[in-house]
Rosetta silent file (secondary structure, phi, psi, omega in degrees, C-alpha in Angstrom):
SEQUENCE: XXXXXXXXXXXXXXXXXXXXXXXXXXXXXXXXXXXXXXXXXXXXXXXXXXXXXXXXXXXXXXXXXXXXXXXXXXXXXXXXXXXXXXXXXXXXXXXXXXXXXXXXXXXXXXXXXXXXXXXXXXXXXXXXXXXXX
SCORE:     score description
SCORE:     0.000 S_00000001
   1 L     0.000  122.683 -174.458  -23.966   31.231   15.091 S_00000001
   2 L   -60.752  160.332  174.915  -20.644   28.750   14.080 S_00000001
   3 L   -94.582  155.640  161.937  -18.348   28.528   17.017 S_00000001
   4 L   -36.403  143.099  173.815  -14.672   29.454   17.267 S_00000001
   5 L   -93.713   95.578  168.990  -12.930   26.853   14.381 S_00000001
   6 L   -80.270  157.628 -176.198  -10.735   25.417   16.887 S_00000001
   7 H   -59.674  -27.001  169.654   -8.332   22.813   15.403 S_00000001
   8 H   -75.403  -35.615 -172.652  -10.340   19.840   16.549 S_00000001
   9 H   -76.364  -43.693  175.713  -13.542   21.183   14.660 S_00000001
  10 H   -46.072  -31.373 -161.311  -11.206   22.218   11.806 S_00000001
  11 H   -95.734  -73.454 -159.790   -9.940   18.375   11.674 S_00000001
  12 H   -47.146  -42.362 -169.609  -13.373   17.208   12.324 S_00000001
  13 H   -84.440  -20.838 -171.158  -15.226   19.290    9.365 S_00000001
  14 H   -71.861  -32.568  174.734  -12.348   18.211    6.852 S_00000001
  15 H   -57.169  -56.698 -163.440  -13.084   14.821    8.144 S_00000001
  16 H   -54.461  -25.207 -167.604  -16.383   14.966    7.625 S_00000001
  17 H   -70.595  -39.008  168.720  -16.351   17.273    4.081 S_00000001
  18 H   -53.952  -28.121 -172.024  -14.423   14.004    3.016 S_00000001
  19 L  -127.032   33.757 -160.148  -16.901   11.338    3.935 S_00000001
  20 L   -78.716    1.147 -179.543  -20.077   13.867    2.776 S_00000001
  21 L  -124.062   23.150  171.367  -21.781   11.215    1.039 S_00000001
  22 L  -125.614 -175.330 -174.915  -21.557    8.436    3.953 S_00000001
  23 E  -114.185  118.521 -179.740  -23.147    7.948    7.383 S_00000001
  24 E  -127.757  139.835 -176.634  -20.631    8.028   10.283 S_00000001
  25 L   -96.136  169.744  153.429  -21.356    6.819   13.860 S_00000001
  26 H   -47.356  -69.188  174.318  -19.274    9.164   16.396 S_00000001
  27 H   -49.325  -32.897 -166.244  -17.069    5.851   17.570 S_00000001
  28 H   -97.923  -62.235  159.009  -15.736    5.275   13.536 S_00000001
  29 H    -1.415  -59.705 -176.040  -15.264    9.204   13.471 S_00000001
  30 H   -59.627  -57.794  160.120  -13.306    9.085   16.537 S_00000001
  31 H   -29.285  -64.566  164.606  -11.393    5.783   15.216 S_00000001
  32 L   -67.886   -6.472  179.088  -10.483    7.369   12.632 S_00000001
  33 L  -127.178    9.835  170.679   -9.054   10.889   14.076 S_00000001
  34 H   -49.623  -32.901  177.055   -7.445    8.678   16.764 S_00000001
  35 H   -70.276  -25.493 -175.958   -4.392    9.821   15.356 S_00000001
  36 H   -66.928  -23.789 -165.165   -5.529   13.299   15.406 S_00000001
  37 L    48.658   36.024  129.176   -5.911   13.373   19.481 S_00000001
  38 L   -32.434  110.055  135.331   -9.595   14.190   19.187 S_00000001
  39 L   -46.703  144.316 -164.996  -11.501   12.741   21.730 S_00000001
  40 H   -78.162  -43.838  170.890  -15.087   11.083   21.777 S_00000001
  41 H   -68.912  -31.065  146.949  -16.191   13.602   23.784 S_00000001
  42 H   -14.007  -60.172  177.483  -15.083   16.030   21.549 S_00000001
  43 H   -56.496  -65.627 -146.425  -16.461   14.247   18.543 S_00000001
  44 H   -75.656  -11.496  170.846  -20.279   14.400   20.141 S_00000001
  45 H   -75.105  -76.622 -167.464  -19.721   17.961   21.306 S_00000001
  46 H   -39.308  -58.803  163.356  -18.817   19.198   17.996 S_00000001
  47 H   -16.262  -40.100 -176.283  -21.138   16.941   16.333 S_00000001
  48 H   -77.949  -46.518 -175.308  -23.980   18.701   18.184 S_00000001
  49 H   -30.180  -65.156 -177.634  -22.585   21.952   17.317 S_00000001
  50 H   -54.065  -27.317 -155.091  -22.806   20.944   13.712 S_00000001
  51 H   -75.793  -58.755 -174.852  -26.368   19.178   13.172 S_00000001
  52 H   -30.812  -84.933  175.779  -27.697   22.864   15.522 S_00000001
  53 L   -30.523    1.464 -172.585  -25.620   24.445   12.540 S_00000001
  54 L    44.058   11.010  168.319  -27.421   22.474   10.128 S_00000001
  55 L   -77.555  -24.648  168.055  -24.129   21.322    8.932 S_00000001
  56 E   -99.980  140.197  147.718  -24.862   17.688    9.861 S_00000001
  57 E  -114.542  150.950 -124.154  -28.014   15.577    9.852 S_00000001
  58 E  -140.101  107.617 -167.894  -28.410   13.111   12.769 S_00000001
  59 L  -134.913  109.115 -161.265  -29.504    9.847   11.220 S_00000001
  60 L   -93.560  108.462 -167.797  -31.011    6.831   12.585 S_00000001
  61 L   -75.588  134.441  159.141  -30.648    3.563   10.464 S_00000001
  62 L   -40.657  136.181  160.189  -33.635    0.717   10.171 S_00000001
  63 L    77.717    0.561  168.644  -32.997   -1.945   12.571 S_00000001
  64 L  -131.740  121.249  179.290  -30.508   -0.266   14.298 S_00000001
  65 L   -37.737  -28.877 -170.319  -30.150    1.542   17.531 S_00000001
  66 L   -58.578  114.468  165.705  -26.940    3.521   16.341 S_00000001
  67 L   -46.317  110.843 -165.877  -26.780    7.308   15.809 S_00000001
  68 L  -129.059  145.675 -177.944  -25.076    7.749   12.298 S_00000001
  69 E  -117.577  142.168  156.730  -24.125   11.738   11.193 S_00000001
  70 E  -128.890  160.237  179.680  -23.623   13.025    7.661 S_00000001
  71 E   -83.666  128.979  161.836  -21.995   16.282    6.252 S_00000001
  72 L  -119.289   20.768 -163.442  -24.467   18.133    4.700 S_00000001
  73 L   -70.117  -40.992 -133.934  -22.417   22.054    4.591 S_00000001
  74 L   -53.737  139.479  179.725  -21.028   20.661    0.947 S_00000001
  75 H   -77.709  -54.856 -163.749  -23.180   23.626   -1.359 S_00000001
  76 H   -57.441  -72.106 -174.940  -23.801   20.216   -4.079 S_00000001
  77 H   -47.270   -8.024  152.930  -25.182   18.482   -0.632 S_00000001
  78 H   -66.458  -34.676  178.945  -27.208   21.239   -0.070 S_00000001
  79 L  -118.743   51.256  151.471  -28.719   21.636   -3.176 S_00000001
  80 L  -149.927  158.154  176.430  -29.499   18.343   -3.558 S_00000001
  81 L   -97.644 -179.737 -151.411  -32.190   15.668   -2.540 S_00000001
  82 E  -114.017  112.249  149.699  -31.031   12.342   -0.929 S_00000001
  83 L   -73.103   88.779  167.003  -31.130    8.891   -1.870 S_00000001
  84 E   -80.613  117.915  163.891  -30.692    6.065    0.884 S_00000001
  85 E   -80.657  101.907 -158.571  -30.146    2.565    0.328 S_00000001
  86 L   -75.257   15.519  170.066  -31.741    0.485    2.785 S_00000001
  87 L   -91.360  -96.248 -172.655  -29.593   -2.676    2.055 S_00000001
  88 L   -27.510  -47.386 -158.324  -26.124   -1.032    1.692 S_00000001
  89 L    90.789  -26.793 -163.353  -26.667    2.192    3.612 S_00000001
  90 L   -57.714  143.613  167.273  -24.641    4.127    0.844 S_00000001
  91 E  -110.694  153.397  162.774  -26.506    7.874    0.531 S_00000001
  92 L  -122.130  175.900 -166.962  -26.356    9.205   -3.173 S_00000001
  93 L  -119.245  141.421  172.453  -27.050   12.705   -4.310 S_00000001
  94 L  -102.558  169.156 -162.195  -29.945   12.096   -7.068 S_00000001
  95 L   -78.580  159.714 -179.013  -29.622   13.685  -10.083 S_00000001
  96 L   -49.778  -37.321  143.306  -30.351   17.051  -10.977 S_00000001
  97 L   -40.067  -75.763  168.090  -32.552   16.763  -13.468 S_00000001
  98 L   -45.225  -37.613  167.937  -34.813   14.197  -11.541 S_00000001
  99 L   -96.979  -50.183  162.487  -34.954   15.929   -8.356 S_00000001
 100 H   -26.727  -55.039  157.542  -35.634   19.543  -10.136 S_00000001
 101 H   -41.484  -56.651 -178.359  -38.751   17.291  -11.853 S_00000001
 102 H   -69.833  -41.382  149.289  -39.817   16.176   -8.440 S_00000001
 103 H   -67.708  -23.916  169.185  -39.851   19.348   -6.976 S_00000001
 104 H   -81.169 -100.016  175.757  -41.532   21.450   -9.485 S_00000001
 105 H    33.914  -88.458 -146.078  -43.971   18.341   -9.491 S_00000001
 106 H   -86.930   -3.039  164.719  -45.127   18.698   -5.838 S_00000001
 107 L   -42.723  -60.587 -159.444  -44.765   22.303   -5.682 S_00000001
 108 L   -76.040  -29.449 -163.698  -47.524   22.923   -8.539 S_00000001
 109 L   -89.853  -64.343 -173.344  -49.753   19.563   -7.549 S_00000001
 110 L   -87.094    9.192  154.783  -49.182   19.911   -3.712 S_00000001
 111 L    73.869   25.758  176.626  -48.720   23.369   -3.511 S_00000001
 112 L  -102.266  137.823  159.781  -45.234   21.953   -1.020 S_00000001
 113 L  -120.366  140.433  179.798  -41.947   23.173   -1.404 S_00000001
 114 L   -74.324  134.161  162.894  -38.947   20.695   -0.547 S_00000001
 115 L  -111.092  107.518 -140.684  -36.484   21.150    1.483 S_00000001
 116 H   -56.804  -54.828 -179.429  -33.746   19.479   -0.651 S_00000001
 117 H    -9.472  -81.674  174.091  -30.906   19.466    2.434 S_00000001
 118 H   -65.574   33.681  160.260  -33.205   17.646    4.576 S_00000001
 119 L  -133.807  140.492 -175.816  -35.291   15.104    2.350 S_00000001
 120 E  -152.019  140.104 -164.020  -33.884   11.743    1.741 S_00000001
 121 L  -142.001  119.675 -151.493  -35.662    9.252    0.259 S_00000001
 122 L   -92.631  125.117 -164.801  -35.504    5.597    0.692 S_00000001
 123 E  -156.393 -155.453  150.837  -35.018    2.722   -1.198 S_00000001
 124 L  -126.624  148.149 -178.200  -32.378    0.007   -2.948 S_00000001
 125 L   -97.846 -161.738 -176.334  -30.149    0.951   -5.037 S_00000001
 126 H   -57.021  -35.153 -153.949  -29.047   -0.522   -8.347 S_00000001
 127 H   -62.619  -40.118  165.572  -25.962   -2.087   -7.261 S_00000001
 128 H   -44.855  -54.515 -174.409  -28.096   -3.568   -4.653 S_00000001
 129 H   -36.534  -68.999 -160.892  -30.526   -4.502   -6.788 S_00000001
 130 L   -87.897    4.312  155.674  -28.649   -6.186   -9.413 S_00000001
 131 L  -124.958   26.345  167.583  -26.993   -8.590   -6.236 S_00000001
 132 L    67.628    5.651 -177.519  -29.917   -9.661   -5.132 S_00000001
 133 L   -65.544    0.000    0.000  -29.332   -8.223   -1.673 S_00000001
């Protein structure tokens, strides 16, 4: 059940609705709404609120200890699956087409249905790619 929209979660989801296709630690979040008078404890309370609310997903990078959150309320982030670069970090939305393919795919072969929100799927991307990173 969403919580009261209090003005820090109201600041906090706009933040976040804004950055829906990156990965935010709590600490750049905070940084960034310093101006806002949000608090860190604040941030990781709400935070929690959200990923329980499936509005966030609570995302742990290779090689790094750090806790990174994304918005995933957006209805196109909802209905789409997720493409991580593991150079860059950058998340993409994959295309529509491509993921529609992939899901009828393992529906009919693997008798699985995807849950597009939640599946992210890891790789490099071009930009990466094409610098050799």
């Amino acid at each position: 059940m969403p919580k009261y929209m209090t003005k820090q979660r109201k600041t906090l989801i706009s933040y976040l609705s804004a950055h829906a296709d990156e990965k935010l630690s709590a600490k750049q979040i905070e940084a960034d709404l310093s101006g806002e008078g949000i608090s860190i404890s604040a941030v990781y309370r709400n935070l929690s609120d959200l990923e329980k609310e499936g509005k966030v997903r609570r995302v742990n990078q290779s090689g790094s200890r750090e806790v990174f959150y994304q918005y995933t309320d957006g209805a196109h982030c909802r209905e789409s699956l997720h493409l991580s670069c593991q150079k860059c970090g950058k998340t993409y939305h994959m295309n529509t087409l491509g993921a529609d393919m992939l899901v009828k795919n393992l529906a009919q072969s693997d008798e699985f249905t995807i849950d597009k929100a939640n599946t992210v799927l890891y790789g490099v991307c071009k930009d990466c790619q094409k610098q050799g990173v």
